[in-house]
N, C-alpha and C positions, 0 to 999 in steps of 0.2 A: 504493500500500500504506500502509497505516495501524499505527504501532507505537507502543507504550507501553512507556518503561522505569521503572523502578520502584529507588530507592535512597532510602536513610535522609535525605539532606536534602543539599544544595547549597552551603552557606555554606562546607564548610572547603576548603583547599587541597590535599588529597590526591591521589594521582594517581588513585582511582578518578571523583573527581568530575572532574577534569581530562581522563582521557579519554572519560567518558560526554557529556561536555560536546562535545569533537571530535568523539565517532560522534555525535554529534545533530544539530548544525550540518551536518556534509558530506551526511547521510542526507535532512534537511530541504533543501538546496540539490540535489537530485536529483528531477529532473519526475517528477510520480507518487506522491512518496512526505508523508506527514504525519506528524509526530513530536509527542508529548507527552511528557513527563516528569513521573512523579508521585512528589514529595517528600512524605515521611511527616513530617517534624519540622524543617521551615523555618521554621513560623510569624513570617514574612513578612522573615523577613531577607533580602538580596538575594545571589542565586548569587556566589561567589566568581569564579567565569570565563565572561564574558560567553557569554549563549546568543543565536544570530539570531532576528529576528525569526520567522522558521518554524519556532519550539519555540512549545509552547503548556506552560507550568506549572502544576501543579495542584500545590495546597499543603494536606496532609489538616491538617497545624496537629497533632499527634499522637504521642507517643512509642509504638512499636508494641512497644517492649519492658514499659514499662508499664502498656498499656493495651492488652492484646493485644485485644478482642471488641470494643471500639468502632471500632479500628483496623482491623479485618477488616471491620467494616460499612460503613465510609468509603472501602477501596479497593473493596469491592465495586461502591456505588455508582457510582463514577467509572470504574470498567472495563464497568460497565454503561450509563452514559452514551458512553464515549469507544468502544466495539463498535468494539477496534481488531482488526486483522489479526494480528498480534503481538505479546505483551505479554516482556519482558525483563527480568528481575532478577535483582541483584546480593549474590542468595543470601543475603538476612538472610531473619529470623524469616519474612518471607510465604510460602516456602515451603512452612511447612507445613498451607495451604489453598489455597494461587494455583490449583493443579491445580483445585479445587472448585468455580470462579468460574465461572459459565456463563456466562461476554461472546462467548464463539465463539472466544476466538484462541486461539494456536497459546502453548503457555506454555515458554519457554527461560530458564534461568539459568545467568548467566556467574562464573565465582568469581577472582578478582583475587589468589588465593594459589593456597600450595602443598598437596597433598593430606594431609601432613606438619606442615603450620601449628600445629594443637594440639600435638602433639607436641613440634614445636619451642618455641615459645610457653608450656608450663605443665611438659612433661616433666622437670623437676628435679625431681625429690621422687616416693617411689610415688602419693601421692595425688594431685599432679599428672597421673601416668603415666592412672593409672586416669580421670580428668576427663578427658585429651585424648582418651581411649577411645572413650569415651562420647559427646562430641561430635561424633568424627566420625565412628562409627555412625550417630549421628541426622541429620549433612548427607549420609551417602551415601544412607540412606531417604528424605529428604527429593529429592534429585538424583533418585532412579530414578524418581521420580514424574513428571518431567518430559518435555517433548517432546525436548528436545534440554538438554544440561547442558557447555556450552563452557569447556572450563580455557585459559591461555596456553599452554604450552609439550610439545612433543612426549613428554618424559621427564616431566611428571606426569600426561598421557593413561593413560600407561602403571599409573599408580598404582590411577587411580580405572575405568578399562573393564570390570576383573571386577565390579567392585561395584555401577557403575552402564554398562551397554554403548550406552547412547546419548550416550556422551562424543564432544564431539569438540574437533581443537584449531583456536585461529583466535589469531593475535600480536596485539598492541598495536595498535594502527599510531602511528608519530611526530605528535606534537603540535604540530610545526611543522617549514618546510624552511627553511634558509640556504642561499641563491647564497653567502653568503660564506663561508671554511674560516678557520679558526685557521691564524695565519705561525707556532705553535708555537717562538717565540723568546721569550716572556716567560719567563722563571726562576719560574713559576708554577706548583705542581699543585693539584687540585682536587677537592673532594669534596662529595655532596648529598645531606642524608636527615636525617629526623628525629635529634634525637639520643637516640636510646633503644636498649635491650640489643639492637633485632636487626640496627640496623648497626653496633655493634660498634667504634665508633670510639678505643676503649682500643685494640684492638690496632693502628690505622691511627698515633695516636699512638707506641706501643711502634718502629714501623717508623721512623718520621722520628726518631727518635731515631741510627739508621745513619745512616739519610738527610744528617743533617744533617753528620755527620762525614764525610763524602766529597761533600757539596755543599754546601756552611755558605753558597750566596748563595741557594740558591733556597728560596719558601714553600711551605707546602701551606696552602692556605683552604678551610676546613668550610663550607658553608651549612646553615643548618635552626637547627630551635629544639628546644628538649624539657627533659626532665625532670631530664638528665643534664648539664647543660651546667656546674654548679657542679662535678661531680665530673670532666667534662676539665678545666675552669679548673686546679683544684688536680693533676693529672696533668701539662699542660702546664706547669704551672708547677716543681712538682717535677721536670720531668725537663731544667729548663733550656731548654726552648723557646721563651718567651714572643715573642711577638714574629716567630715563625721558624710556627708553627702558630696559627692565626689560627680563631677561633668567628667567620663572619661574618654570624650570623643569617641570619633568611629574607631571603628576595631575590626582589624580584619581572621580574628579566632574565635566565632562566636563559640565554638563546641569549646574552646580551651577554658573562655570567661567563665562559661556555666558551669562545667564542669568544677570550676575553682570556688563556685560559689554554694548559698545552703539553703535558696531561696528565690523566688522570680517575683517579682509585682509588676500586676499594668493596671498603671492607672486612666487608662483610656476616655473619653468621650464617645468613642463611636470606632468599630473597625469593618473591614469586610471580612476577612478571616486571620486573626494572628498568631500569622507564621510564629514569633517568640513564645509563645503556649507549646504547640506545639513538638520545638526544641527544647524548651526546659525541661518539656516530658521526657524523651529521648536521654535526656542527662539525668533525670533520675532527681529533679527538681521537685519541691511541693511549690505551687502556684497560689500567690492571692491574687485576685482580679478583679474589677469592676464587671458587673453582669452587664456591659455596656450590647448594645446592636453594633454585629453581629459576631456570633463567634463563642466566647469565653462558657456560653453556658452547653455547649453542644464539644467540648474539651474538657474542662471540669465537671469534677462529679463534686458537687460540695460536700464538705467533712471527708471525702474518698482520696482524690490525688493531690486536693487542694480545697479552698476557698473562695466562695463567690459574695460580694459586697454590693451593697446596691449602688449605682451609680452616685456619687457627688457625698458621698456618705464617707468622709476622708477618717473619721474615726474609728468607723466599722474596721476601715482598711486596717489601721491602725493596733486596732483589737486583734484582728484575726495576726496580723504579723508577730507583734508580741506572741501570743499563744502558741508558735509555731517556733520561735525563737527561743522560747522559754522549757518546751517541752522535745528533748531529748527523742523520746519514743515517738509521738507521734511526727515529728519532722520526719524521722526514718521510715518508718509505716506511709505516711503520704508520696516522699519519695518513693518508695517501692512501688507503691499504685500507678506513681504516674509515670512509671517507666513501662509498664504491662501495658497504662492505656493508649500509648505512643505506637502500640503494633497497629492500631485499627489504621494508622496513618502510613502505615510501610509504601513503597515505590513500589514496588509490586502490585500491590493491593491495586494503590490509585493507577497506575498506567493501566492494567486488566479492563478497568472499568471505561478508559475513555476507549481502548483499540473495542471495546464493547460497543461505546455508542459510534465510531465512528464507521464500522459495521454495518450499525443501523439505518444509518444514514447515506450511505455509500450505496445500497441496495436498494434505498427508497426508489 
């Protein structure tokens, strides 16, 4: 089988290009199958996470948001050159012609958030309200036009089936496995994600503020970079933490960090599926999380691998870390869980079920 995915470009380190990157690789190491990947606006920088030799790149050199009609002409011709079997996108702008493309394949788009996204994302302000409206009118028309329109998680199936009923859902899959688990005995917790408004890490901060007062030896370490990182500096430093709350930039060992660590927190506002849940599992992490949309409650089993906190409730958070830090056996007990509950997410698993739908769809 022959498949074409299709995403805005490759250089940055996000987790959509991170895991488009793993379903290319395991897809392309399965007899039978040939994988392409066509980047709209790489112009020639090199992929962020190394692709195997059985990816073939095509680089249109092209922003498809400013140049929407040249850009149309260019993935044209390379879906009419590459006459794959299935062609895959990551829901930007080409939607709204990819259906029109006459290459033969089967056309699926996968969307890496929530149904909710704009909303969440712009809904402060009526004029925001009315903009997130709007937008996601035009991706639910845009999806129904589709062969098949693949969200992550079971609870925003639910969202988008009236609107578009060739939804369907398929997980992540892990981006890497560790034989080895976290001895969860560093005095360490840990947290990963951009720093910007939608992981929320003002209130993860606000939390270790408790935190600190009933555990004054152990750290919590941020990874990630952003926009926002001048305004924890001065949070952390106001609230007396320096030194106890750590910004530790990008990283490029997530399995080493975690592994080093005895504990994961997201303090989220909203995700589509987060990848760092289901790494910390893999390392043998117990998880506190915000029950934020989407994700954390369809990974955590509460009280079981981890802890689930209601949204904006930074004390809860708080509560449950303590508890977790304090208590010996159960830290070790939830780790263990949430290394078992990390198989539901194997590569195996997940690749099985998409060469499933793509099957399906290939035969329509």
């Amino acid at each position: 089988m022959k498949i074409a995915y299709c995403i805005h470009s490759l250089h940055n380190s996000g987790g959509m290009e991170r895991v488009l990157t793993v379903k290319a690789n395991a897809l392309a190491a399965r007899p039978g199958c040939e994988v392409h990947v066509i980047a709209y606006s790489l112009k020639g920088r090199k992929p962020y996470f190394p692709l195997g030799s059985g990816v073939t790149v095509h680089d249109l050199g092209i922003n498809e948001h400013l140049r929407p009609l040249a850009f149309r002409r260019k993935l044209t011709k390379v879906l009419m050159d590459i006459r794959p079997d299935v062609t895959v996108a990551l829901s930007g702008d080409e939607l709204r012609f990819l259906p029109d493309i006459a290459d033969g394949s089967a056309k699926i788009a996968e969307f890496h958030f929530s149904h909710e996204k704009f909303f969440l994302k712009y809904g402060r302000s009526p004029l925001g309200r009315a903009y997130a409206a709007w937008r996601t009118r035009r991706l639910e028309k845009m999806a129904a036009r589709m062969d098949r329109f693949v969200v992550l998680t079971k609870e925003d199936r639910e969202h988008w089936v009236g609107s578009v009923p060739r939804t369907v859902q398929i997980y992540n899959p892990l981006t890497f496995v560790s034989e080895k688990k976290a001895s969860l005995e560093e005095k360490r917790c840990i947290a990963l994600g951009r720093l910007v408004y939608q992981k929320n890490f003002t209130d993860l901060v606000k939390a270790w503020t408790i935190v600190a007062k009933e555990c004054p030896d152990w750290k919590m370490d941020i990874f990630g970079a952003g926009p926002q990182k001048k305004m924890l500096e001065d949070q952390i430093e106001g609230a007396g933490l320096t030194g106890i709350v750590r910004l530790m930039g990008r990283t490029d060992d997530v399995p080493g960090e975690l592994l080093s660590s005895s504990c994961l927190v997201m303090s989220s506002r909203y995700e589509g599926f987060p990848m760092t849940l289901l790494e910390a599992a893999e390392a043998g992490l117990p998880m506190v999380s915000y029950s934020c949309p989407q994700g954390p409650s369809e990974i955590i089993k509460d009280g079981g691998n981890g802890c689930l906190v209601a949204p904006g409730d930074f004390e809860g958070l708080a509560a449950r870390i303590i508890s977790i830090i304090k208590d010996t056996d159960l830290r070790k007990e939830m780790g263990r869980q949430a290394a078992l509950s990390a198989k539901a997410f194997s590569l195996d698993k997940i690749i099985s079920e998409w060469i499933s739908l793509f099957e399906v769809v290939y035969k329509k």
